[in-house]
C-alpha positions in Angstrom: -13.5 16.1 18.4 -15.3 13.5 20.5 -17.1 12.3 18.3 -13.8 11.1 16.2 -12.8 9.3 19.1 -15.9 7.3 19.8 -16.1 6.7 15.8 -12.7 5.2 16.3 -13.6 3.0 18.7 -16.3 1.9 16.8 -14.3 1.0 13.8 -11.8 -0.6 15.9 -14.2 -3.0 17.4 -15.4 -3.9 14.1 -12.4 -4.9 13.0 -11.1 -6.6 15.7 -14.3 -9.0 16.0 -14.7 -9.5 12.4 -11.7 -9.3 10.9 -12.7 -6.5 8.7 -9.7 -5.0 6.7 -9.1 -1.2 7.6 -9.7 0.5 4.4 -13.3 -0.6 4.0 -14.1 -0.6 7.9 -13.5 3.1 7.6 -14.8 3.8 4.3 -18.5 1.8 5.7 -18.2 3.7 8.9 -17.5 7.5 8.0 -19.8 7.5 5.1 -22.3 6.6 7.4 -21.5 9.4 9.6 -22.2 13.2 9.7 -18.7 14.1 11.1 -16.4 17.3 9.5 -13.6 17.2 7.3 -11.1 17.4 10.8 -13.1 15.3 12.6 -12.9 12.5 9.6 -9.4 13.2 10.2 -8.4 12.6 12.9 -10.8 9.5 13.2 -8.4 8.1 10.0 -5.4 9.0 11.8 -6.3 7.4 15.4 -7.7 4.1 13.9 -4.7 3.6 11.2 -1.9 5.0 13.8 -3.2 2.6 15.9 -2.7 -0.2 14.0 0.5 0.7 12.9 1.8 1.3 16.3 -0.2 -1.5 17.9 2.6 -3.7 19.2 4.5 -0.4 20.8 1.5 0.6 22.5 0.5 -2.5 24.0 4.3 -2.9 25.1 3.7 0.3 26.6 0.3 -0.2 28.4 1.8 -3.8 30.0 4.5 -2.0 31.8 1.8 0.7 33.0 -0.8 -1.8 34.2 -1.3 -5.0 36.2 -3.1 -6.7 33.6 -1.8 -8.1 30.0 -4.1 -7.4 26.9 -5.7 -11.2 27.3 -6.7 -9.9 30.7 -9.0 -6.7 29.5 -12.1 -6.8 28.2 -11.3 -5.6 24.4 -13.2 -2.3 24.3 -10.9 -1.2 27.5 -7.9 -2.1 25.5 -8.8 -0.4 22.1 -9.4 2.5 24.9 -6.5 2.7 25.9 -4.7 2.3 22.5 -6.8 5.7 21.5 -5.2 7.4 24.9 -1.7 6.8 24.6 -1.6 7.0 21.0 -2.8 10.6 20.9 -0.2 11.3 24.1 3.0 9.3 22.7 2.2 10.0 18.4 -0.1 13.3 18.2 1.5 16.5 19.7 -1.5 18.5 18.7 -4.0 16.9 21.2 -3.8 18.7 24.2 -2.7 15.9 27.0 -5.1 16.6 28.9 -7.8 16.3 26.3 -6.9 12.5 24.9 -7.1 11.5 28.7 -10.3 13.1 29.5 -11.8 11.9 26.1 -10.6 8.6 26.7 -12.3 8.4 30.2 -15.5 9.5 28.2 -15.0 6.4 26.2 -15.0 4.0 29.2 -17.9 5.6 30.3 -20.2 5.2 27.3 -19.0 1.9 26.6 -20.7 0.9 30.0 -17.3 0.1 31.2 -17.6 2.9 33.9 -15.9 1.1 37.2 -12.6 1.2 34.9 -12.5 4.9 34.4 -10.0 5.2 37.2 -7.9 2.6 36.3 -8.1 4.6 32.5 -7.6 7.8 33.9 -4.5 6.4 36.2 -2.8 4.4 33.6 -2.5 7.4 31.0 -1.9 9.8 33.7 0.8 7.6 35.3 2.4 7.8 31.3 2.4 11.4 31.7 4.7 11.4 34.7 7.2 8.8 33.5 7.5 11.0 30.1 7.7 14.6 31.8 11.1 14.4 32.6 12.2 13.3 28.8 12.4 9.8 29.7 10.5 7.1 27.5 8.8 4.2 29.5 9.3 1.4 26.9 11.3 -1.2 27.5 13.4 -2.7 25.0 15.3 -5.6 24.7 19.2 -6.0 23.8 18.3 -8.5 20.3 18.5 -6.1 17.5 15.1 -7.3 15.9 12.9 -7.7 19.1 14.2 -3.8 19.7 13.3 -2.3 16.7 10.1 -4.9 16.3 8.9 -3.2 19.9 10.3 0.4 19.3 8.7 1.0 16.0 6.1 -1.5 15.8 6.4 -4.9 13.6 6.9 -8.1 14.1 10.0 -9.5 14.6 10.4 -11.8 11.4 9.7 -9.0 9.2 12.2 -7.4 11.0 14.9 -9.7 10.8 13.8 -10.3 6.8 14.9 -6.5 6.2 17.9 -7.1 8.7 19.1 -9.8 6.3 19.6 -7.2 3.7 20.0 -3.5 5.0 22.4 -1.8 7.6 20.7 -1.6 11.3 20.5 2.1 10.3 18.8 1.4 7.1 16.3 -1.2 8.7 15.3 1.5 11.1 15.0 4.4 8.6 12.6 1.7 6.6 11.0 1.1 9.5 10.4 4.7 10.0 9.6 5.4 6.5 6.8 2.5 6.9 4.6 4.5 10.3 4.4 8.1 8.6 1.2 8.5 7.0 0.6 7.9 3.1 1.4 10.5 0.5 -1.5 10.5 -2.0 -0.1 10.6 -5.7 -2.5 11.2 -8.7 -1.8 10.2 -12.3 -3.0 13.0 -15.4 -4.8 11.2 -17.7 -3.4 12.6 -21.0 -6.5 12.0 -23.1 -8.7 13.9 -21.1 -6.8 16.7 -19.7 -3.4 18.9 -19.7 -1.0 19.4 -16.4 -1.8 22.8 -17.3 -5.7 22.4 -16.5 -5.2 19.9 -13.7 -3.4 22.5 -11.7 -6.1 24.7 -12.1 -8.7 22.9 -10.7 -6.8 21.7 -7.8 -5.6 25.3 -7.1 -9.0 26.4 -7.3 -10.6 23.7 -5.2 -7.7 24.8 -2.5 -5.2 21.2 -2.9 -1.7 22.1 -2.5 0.8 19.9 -4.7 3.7 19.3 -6.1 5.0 17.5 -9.6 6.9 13.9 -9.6 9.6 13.0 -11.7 7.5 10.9 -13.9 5.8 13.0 -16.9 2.1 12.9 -15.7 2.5 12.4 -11.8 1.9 15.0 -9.0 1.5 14.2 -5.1 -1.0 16.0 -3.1 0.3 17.8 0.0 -3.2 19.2 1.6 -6.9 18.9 0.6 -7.1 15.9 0.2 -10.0 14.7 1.7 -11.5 17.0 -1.6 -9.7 15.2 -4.3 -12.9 12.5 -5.2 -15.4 15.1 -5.1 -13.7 17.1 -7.5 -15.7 17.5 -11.3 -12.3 16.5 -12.8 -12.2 13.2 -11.0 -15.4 12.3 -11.8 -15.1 13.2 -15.7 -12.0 10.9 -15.6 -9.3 13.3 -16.0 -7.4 11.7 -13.3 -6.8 8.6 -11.1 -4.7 8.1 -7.9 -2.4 6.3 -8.2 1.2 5.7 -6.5 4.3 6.5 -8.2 6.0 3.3 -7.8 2.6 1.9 -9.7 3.0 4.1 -12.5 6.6 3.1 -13.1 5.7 0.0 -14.3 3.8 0.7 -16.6 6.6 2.6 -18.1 8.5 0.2 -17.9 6.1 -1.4 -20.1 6.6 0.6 -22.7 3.1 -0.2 -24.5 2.6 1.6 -28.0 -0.2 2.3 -30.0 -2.0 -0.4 -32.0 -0.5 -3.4 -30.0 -1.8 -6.6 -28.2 -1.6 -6.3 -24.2 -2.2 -8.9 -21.7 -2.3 -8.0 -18.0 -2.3 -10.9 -16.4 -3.8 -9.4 -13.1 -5.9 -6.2 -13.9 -8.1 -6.0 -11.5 -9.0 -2.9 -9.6 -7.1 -1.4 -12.5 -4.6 1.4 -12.2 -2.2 -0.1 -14.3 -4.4 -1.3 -16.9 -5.8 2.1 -17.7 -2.4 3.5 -17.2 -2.0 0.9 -20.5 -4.9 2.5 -22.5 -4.2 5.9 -21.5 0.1 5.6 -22.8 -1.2 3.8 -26.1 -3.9 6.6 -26.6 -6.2 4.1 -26.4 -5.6 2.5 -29.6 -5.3 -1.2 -29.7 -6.1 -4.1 -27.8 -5.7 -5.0 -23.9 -6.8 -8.3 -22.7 -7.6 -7.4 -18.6 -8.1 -10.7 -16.7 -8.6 -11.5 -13.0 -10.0 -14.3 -11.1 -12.4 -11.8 -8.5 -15.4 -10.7 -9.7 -15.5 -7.9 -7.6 -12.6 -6.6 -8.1 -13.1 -6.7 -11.9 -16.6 -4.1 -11.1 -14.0 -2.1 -9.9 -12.1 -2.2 -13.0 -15.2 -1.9 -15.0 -16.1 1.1 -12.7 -12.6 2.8 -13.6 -12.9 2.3 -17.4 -16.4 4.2 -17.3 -14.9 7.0 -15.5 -11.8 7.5 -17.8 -14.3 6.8 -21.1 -11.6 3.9 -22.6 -12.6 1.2 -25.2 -9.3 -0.8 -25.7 -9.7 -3.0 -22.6 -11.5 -6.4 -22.7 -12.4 -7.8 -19.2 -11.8 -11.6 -18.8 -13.0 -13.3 -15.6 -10.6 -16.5 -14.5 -7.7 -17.6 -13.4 -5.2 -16.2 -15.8 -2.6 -19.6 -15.6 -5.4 -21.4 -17.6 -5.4 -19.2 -20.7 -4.4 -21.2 -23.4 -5.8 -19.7 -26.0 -3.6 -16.3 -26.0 -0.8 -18.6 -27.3 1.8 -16.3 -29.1 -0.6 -13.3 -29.1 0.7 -10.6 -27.1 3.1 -8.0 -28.2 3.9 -7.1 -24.3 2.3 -8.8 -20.8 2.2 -7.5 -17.5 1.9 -9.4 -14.5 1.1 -7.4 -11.4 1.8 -10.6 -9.1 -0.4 -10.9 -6.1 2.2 -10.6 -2.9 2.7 -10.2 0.4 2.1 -6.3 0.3 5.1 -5.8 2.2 6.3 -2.6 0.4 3.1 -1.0 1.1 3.2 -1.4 5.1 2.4 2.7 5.8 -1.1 2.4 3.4 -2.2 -1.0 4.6 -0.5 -1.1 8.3 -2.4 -4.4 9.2 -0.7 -6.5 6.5 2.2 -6.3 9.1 0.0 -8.3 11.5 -1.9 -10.3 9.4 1.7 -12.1 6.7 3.2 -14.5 8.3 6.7 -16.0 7.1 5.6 -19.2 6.6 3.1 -18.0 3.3 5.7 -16.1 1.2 7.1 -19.3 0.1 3.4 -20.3 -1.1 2.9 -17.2 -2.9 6.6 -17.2 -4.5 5.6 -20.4 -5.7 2.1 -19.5 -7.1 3.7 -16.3 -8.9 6.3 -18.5 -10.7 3.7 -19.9 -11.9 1.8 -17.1 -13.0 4.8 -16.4 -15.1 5.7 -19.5 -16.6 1.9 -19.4 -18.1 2.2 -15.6 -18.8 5.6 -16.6 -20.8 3.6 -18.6 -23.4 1.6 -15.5 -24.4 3.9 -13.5 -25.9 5.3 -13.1 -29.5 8.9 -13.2 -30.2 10.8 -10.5 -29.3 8.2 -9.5 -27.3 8.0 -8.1 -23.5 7.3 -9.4 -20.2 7.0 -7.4 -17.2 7.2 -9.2 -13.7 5.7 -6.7 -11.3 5.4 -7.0 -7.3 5.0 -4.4 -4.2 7.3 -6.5 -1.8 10.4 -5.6 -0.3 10.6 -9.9 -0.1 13.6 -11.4 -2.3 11.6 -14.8 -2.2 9.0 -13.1 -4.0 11.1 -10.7 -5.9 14.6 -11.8 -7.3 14.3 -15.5 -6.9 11.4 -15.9 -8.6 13.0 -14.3 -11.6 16.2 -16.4 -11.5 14.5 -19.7 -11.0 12.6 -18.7 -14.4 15.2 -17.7 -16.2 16.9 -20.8 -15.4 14.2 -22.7 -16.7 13.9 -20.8 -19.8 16.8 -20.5 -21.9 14.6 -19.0 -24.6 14.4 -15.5 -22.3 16.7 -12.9 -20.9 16.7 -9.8 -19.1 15.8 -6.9 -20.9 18.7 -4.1 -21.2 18.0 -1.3 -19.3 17.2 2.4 -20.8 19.6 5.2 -19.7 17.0 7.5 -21.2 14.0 6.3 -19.2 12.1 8.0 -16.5 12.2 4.2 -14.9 16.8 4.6 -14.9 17.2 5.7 -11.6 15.6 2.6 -10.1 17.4 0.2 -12.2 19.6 -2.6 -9.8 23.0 -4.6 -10.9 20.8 -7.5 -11.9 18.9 -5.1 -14.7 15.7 -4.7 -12.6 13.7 -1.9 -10.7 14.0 -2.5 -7.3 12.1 0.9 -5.3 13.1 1.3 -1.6 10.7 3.2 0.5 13.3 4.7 2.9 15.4 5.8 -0.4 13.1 6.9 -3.0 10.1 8.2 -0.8 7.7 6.3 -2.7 5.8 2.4 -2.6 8.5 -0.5 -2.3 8.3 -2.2 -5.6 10.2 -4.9 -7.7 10.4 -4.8 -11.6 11.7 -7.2 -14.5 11.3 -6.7 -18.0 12.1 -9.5 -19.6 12.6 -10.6 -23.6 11.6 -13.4 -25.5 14.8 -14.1 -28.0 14.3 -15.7 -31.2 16.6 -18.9 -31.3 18.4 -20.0 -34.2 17.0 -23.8 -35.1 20.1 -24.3 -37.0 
């Protein structure tokens, strides 16, 4: 299990001095490694727990040692971070194993005169916790508390503050630090339910079915699930639940002209083909390239031939004037309901840029607006938990468009359950177990000239 630790530490170092994004650290650094399925395991769990708890732990480690974070050469730091995280978060690492494994790690990172002070500091953590009391120290303000106590920064915080109970907050915040269920999405024109659970019984992944009619979430195998023949043939994709209601919400139908606004890597836009049968005509445009090869990588896998790929910037598309039957705009956001999958978003928003990307997404929607036929259907779609981004960027285009309204909700959908006052889909993590999401579908009426 060493090994997992001192991959960690590498990936943790790469990240830290280049900014790399979690996800495809990991992804460069275990595929270039020889390590087991538990080992890969636990390396994803230390560098991603990490992260996530990041501001607790360093909370943690000031109170235990003389010197601040600024103070420590980095690689002692992450060090530490992969001590006390395995101590304070991972009850199946013998104590006495992350601390000597962590000494290790000073010691072939040729910081060897700070073993002691390694060995002390995680060893002094041990004593203040045998007793059942918790070292951290947390303040009386009801932000900076749970910010320090479960590990995000105070404005986000105080943003979910502004809408839930404390209770709620913290059950969100909760919610937020366990690790990600992994939900897969049957594709109907490949396989059956039937023959999916099949293969995953057979290939020894444990599952259960989602309310949704082609959904299941994986409970143990999963580091199998790629690998698999029925992956590769196309017979499914992963794909969150709260990602797969919108396309539901959608409502696409055989034979008709889709627009989605911003396909790429995809999920949603072969979710399209796959609930039209793959008859008619999706227009799939994004302004990254490589994220669009992604896309194009996804519609070779699942064998579909309804989706066009269009490379730009889909507020300059005048030419799909009045052509769409439905439009989906999966808005770039702030991430913020998708904090347990991508924990470094927490650290890397900031307050001050939801109001810039609010502003580009009412954009996005005005343009998006002009596309569609009369009586036809636009889907606002974001995985933020932010109102800014969410609810007020609906109003303020509603207000400006007197020509749209909100669609009336289906009692009979699979979407109903998530359905607000307001007539959208608002999905709370803490409530539904699933991706934070915000939905619209909105109409075009037809008014009377007379």
């Amino acid at each position: 299990m060493n090994n997992a630790r001192q991959l960690a530490l590498l990936i943790l170092r790469d990240i830290d001095r280049s900014s790399a994004y979690p996800d495809r650290a990991l992804d460069r650094h275990l595929s270039a490694s020889s390590l087991n399925c538990l080992d890969t395991a636990l390396t994803t769990e230390i560098v991603y727990g990490i992260i996530r708890r990041q501001r607790t732990l360093d909370a943690l480690l000031d109170r235990l040692g003389k010197k601040t974070a600024a103070q420590q050469p980095p690689d002692l730091r992450r060090i530490l971070h992969i001590g006390l995280y395995q101590l304070r978060y991972l009850s199946q690492i013998p104590p006495s194993a992350a601390v000597n494994t962590a000494v290790e790690l000073t010691k072939i990172s040729h910081l060897g005169k700070l073993a002691a002070v390694v060995n002390g500091m995680l060893r002094q953590y041990l004593r203040l916790t045998a007793n059942g009391d918790d070292p951290l120290l947390l303040p009386e303000n009801t932000a900076s508390r749970l910010g320090i106590l479960h590990s995000f920064p105070d404005w986000l915080v105080q943003l979910w503050l502004d809408r839930f109970s404390v209770t709620e907050t913290e059950q969100l915040c909760q919610w937020f630090n366990r690790s990600p269920d992994l939900d897969i999405r049957i594709n109907p024109l490949k396989t059956s339910r039937e023959a999916l659970e099949n293969e995953l019984e057979s290939a020894n992944i444990t599952f259960h079915h989602l309310k949704l009619p082609l959904a299941c979430r994986l409970t143990s195998g999963l580091g199998n699930i790629e690998r698999l023949e029925g992956f590769r043939a196309g017979n499914y994709t992963l794909q969150d639940i709260s990602a797969q209601l919108v396309t539901y919400l959608l409502d696409p139908q055989p034979g008709e002209t889709i627009i989605d606004a911003c396909a790429a890597p995809g999920g949603k836009t072969t979710h399209i083909a796959e609930l039209m049968g793959d008859r008619g005509r999706i227009l799939a445009c994004d302004q990254t390239a490589s994220r669009l090869r992604q896309l194009e990588a996804n519609i070779k896998r699942l064998d579909l031939k309804a989706i066009e790929i269009h490379l730009g910037d889909s507020r300059d598309r005048p030419q799909w004037h009045g052509i769409a039957d439905r439009v989906l705009i999966d808005a770039p956001c702030s991430g913020l309901g998708t904090l347990h999958k991508r924990p470094d978003i927490r650290w890397r928003q900031t307050p001050e840029n939801l109001p810039v990307l609010a502003k580009r997404q009412g954009e996005l929607l005005a343009s998006a607006a002009t596309w569609v036929k009369p009586k036809g259907i636009l889907v606002y779609a974001t995985c933020t938990l932010d109102p800014l981004e969410n609810e007020r960027v609906i109003e303020q285009f509603l207000a400006a468009h007197p020509d749209w309204k909100m669609a009336t909700p289906d009692s009979n959908s699979c979407v109903s359950e998530y359905y607000t006052e307001t007539g959208a889909i608002e999905v709370l993590p803490h409530r539904h177990n699933q991706d934070g999401f915000f939905m619209a579908k909105l109409v075009k009426e037809v008014w009377d000239e007379k």
